[in-house]
Phi, psi and omega in degrees: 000317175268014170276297177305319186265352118342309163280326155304337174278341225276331181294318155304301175294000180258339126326310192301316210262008171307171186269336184278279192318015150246317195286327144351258161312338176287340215243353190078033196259138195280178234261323174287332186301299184311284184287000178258308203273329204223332194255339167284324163294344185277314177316329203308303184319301183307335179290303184317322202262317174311311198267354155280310187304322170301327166325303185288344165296297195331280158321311161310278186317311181307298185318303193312339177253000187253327147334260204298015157106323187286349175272210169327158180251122168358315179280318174270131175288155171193133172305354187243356167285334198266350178280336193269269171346320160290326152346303173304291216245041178290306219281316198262306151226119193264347187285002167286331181269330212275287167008278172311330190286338204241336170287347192266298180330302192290311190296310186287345185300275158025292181305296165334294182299292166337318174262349154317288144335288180341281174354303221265341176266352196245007210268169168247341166289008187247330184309133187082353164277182181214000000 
């Protein structure tokens, strides 16, 4: 949380100094106007592509406790308890551990690429490259 809110300030105050927002304020527009209206749709992308990007730690972090035990509780599935579970039966199937494992890979790659993409439609400096 505070790494998100950390790019929002930092995004806002890099708003606040644009050239519409003093013509804004010259023309008289009040301060909810300004943030309803103008500093929350510019802000909105970049949070969205963070918090996509974040997924894929997240989705890290559960298996990793659900490895070590500490995660989801048994009656609910979670891929790093079955990564744990598979373990006992690397020598006879190993594919009970690696399944799961290759399921964790593919989803965060999956995000990753996804807030990647984002990026790459939302960023306004990128637009018109190729």
């Amino acid at each position: 949380m505070p790494g998100n809110a950390r790019v929002i300030n930092g995004l806002v105050l890099s708003l606040k100094e644009t050239d519409y927002v003093l013509a804004l304020r010259s023309m008289g527009s009040s301060n909810l106007r300004l943030m309803l209206n103008h500093s929350l749709p510019n802000a909105l992308p970049p949070v969205i592509i963070l918090v996509t990007l974040q997924f894929g730690g997240i989705i890290m972090a559960e298996a990793g406790l659900s490895v070590l035990g500490i995660g989801i509780l048994p009656p609910g599935a979670a891929w790093g308890a079955m990564v744990n579970d598979g373990y006992k039966f690397l020598k006879t199937n190993p594919m009970l551990s690696f399944a799961p494992g290759i399921a964790i890979m593919l989803v965060v790659f999956a995000f990753n690429m996804g807030g990647d993409g984002l990026r790459d439609a939302l960023d306004p400096r990128l637009r018109g490259v190729i």
